[in-house]
C-alpha positions in Angstrom: -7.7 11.0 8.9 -4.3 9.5 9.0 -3.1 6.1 7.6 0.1 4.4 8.4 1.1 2.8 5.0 3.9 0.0 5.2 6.0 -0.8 2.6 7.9 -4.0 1.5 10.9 -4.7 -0.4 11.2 -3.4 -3.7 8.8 -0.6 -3.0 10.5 0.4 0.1 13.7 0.9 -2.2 11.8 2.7 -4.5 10.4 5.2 -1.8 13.3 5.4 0.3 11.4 4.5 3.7 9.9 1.8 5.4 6.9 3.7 6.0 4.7 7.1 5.4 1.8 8.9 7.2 -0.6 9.1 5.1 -3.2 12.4 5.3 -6.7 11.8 3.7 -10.6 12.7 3.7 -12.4 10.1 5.5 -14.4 7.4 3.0 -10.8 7.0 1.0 -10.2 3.4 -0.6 -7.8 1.6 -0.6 -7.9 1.7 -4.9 -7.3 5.7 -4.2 -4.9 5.4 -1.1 -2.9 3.3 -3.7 -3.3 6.1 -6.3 -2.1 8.7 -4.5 1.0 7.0 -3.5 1.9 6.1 -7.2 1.1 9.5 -7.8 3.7 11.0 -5.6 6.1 7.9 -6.1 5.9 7.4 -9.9 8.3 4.4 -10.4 5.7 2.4 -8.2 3.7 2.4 -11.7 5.7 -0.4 -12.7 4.3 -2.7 -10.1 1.2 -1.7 -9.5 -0.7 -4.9 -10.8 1.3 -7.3 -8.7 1.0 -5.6 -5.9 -0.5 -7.0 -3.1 -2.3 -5.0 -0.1 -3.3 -5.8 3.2 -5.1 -3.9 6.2 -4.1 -4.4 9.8 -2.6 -7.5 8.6 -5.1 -8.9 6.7 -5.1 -9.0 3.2 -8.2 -6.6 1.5 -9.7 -5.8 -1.5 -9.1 -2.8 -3.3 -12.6 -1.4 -2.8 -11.7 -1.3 1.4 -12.7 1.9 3.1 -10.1 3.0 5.0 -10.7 4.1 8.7 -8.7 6.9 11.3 -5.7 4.5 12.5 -5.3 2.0 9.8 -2.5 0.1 9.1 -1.8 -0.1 4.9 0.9 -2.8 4.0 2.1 -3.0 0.2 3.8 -6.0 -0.5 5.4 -7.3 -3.5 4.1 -10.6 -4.8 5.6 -13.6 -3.4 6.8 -16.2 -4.8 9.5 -19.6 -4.1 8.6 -22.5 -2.3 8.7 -26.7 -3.0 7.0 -27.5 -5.9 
């Protein structure tokens, strides 16, 4: 199956796109989607515990089965605002 996977900031620096077409076995996670992307992108490491992730737009857990067609965002973590 294939996965669009978004990225965000900081990660899209650190990947050099604003996107990739991901390849995977159906029944992937989105804990092992996010794995194999640190794999090939090491210096992702680094943020991997802030990082937040969202599917077709809506924010998901790591344990998310991924379907054909879905839409992976990585986002840094957001921060600012009024007290």
């Amino acid at each position: 199956m294939r996965i669009q996977v978004r990225l965000f900031a900081t990660y899209r620096e650190i990947v050099g796109s604003r996107g990739l077409t991901w390849s995977a076995r159906d029944g992937l996670t989105l804990q092992e989607l996010v794995d194999g992307v640190v794999a090939k992108y090491p210096r992702l490491a680094g943020h991997r515990d802030t990082m937040l992730l969202a599917v077709n737009h809506d924010f998901a857990p790591s344990d998310r089965i991924l379907q054909e067609g879905d839409e992976v965002a990585l986002l840094p973590p957001v921060s600012g605002g009024a007290p």
